[in-house]
N, C-alpha and C positions, 0 to 999 in steps of 0.2 A: 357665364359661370366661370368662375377662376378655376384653375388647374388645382385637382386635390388627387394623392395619389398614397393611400394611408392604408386601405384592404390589402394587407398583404399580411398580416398574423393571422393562423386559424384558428384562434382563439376566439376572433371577435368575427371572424366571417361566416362560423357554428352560431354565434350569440343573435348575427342578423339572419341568418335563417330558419332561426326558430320563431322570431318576430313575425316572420314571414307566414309558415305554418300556423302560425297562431291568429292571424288573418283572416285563413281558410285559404291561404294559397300554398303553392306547391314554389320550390326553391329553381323548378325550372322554367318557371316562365320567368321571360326576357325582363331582367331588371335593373338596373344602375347599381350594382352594387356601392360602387364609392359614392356617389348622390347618397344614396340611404346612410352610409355612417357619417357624410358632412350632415342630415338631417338630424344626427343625435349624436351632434357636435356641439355642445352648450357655447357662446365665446368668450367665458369663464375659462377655459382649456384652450381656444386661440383665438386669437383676434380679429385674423384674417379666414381660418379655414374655420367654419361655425356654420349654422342651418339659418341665418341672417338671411340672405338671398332668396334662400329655398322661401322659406316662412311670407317672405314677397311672394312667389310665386303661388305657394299654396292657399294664400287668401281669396284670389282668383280662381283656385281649383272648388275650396269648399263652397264656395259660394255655385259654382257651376252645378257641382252635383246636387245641391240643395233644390238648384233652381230647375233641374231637369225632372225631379222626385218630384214636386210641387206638381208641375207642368201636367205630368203622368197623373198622378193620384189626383189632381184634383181642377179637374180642367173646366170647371163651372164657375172657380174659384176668380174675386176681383183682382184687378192687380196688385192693390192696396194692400190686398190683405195677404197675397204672394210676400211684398214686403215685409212687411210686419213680420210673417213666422219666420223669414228667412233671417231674418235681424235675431231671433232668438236661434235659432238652430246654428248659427256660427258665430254665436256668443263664447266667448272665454269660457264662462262656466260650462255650459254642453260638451264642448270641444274635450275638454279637460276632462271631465267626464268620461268620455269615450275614451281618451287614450288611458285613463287611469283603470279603464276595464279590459285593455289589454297589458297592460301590467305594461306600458312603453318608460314610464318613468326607470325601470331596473337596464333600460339600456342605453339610457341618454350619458354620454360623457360629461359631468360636470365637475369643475374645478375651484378650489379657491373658495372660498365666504360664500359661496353661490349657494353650496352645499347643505350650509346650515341657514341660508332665508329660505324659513317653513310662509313667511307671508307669500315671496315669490313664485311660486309652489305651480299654483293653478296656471299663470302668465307661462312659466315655462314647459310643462303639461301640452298647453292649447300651443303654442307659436312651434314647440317639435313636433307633434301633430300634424299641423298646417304644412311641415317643412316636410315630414314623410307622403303625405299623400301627395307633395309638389316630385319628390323624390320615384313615386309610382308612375306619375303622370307623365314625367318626363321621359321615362324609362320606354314609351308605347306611342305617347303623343296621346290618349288617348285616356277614357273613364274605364278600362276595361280591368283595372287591376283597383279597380277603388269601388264602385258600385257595388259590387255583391255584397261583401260583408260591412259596406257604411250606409245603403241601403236602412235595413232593418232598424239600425240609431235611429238614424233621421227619422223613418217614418214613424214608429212610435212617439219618438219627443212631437212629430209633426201632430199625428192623432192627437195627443195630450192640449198639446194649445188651441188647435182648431176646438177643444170641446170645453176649454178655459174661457169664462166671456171675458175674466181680465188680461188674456194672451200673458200669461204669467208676470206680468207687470201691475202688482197688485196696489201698489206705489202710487203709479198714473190713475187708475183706477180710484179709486179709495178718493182721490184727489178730486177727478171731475164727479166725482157722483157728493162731495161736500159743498164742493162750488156750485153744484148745482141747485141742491134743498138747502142752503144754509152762507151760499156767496161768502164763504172764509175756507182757509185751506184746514188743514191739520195739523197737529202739532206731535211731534218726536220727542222724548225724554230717552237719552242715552248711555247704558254707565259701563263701564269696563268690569266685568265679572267673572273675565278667565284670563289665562298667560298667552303672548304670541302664538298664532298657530292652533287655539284651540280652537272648536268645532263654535263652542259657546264662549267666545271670549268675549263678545259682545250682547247686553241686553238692551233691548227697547223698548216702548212702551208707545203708542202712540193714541192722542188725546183728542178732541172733537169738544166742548163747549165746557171745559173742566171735566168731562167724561171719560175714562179713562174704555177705549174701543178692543183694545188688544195690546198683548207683549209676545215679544221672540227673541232666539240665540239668534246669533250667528258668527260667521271666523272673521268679517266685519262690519262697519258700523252699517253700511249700506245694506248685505245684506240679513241683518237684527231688523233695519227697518224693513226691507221687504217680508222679512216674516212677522213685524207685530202688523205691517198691512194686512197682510194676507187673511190673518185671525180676525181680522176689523174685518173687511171686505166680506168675509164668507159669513160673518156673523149680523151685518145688513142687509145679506140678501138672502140670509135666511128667515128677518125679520121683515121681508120684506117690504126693504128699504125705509127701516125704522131703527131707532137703536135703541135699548134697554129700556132709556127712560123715559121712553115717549109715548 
């Protein structure tokens, strides 16, 4: 880890210890302080000292913790399918998520154009994230400052998909269950119907034998089609496994 030596205003060393608190930790257990503000160091502000590094290491970390949660709650569970929810639980979107519900965006340093990409939003949400809980880890060696309060995330998103039969990939689903009564995929119609950054800036529509199955927003095109799958998907298997006009 290169030499960074920046915690010296108490301006911003009040800012990370409220982050801190806001955790559910206390500001006196043993922490990195400079690790933590290179973690919410955009490299929009520098090139060299940035949460680049950390964000390596933390990919390693969230995945650890996911996979210890997994282990614990659900030890009946195949391996396969350990996989599977752990590919979602330290997905961009969740990651992001979580930190957007500690409000970590308000203390990430970012600089330059970075500023105003609302697309790059979620990508740097998730990777300072990654870069703080690398930034805790480091701090102990250890999961004792990340478990408590990432704990409860995880497990709820984990609940949620374990009880999804499409494991929230409504997409893949939607797909084999076409290939399977009907050996053809599905078809996407997709049209820009909001401005960069919006929630709905993307509609889609997705199609099955000229049959139009379901439509959804979304902030992009990928996710519009996981949501006009989704409205397909649950609307087959509530017809169980028939669609409208059959």
């Amino acid at each position: 880890m290169q030499k960074f030596n920046r915690v010296t205003h108490p301006q911003r060393q009040h800012q990370l210890e409220k982050l801190i608190e806001r955790l559910g930790l206390s500001p006196q257990h043993k922490i990195a302080w400079q690790l933590l503000d290179l973690a919410l160091t955009h490299p929009s502000v520098s090139s060299q000292d940035n949460y680049e590094q950390l964000e390596f290491v933390g990919d390693s970390v969230v995945r650890l913790a996911a996979s210890e949660l997994l282990f614990e709650t659900y030890p009946n569970a195949p391996v396969g399918e350990f996989a599977a929810v752990r590919s979602i639980l330290v997905s961009d979107r969740i990651l992001a998520e979580i930190s957007e519900s500690y409000g970590l965006g308000r203390y990430l340093l970012v600089g330059g154009s970075a500023t105003r990409d609302r697309l790059g939003e979620e990508s740097r949400l998730a990777d300072c994230f990654e870069a703080v809980l690398a930034a805790l880890y480091l701090s102990t060696n250890t999961l004792e400052l990340i478990r408590p309060w990432l704990d409860p995330h995880l497990l709820e998103r984990a609940t949620e998909i374990f009880n999804d039969p499409a494991r929230q990939n409504y997409k893949a689903a939607l797909q084999e269950w076409t290939q399977s009564c009907y050996k053809i995929l599905p078809q996407y119609k997709v049209n820009e119907t909001g401005y960069a950054g919006d929630e709905g800036r993307f509609t889609a529509s997705v199609w099955l034998r000229d049959e139009q199955l379901g439509t959804g927003t979304g902030k992009t095109i990928k996710a519009a089609e996981q949501a006009a799958a989704r409205v397909a998907f649950l609307l087959v298997a509530k017809n169980g496994g028939e669609t409208d006009n059959e």
